[in-house]
N, C-alpha and C positions, 0 to 999 in steps of 0.2 A: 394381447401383446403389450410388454413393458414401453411405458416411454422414454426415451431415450437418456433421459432426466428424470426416472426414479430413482430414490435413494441407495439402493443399494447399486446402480448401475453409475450414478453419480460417483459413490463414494470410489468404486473399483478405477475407476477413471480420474481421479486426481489421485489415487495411490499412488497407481502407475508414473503417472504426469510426473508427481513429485519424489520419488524411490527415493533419488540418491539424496535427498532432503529430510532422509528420515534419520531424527537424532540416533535412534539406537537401533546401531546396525547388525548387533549380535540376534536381537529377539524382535520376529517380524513383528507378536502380536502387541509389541508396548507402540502404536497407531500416534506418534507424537513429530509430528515434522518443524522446520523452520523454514517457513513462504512467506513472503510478501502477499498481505491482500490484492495488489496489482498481478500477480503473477495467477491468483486463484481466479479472478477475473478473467481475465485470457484465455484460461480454458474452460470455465462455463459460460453455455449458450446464452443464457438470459442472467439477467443479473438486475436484483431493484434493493431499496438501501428501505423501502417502504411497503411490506407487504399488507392484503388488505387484511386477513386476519381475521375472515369472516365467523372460524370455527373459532378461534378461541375467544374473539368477541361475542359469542354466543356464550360458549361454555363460563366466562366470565358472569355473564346474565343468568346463568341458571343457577350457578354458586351460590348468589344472589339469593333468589329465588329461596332455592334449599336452604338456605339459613336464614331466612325469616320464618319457613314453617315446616313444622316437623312434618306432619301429612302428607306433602307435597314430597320433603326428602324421600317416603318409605315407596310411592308410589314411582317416583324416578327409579330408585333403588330397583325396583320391582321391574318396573321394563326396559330396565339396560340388563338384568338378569336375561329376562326372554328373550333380547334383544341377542345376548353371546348364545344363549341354546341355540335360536335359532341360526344363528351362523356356523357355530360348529356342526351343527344337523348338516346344512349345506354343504361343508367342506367335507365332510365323511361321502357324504349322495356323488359329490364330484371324485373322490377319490374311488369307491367304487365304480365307478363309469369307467375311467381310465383303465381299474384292474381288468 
């Protein structure tokens, strides 16, 4: 089950919120409004000005990492590869489950 505040469930929910705030009223998909920050606050649940950014303070460190040594990039390289196999493997197993 989605959180209530995942992104895509987020975004559908200040669309709405904001409709008649959308510049261009002719073409839904140009996604450009005029809010007040105060007003996007009010309708989301949580709200921080300081996230802690653990993931991209990570991926920061391994940027790092990978350009000081090449060896270390191909082997990254290598198991973020198996890393997407393996995921798509799984979303195919789940999709068949479902068929």
């Amino acid at each position: 089950m989605r959180s209530p505040w995942d992104a895509p469930t987020l975004e559908k929910t200040l669309h709405r919120a904001f409709l008649l705030a959308q510049l261009n009223k002719v073409n839904a998909r140009k996604e450009f409004f005029r809010v007040a920050i105060a007003d996007i606050k009010r309708e989301v649940a949580s709200w921080t000005l300081t996230a802690a950014c653990h993931e991209w303070r990570e991926s920061q460190a391994i940027e790092l990492k990978l350009a000081r040594d090449a060896g270390e990039s191909q082997r990254w390289m290598e198991s973020q590869i198996r890393e997407h196999d393996r995921v798509v493997k799984q979303e195919l197993v789940a999709e068949e489950e479902v068929a």
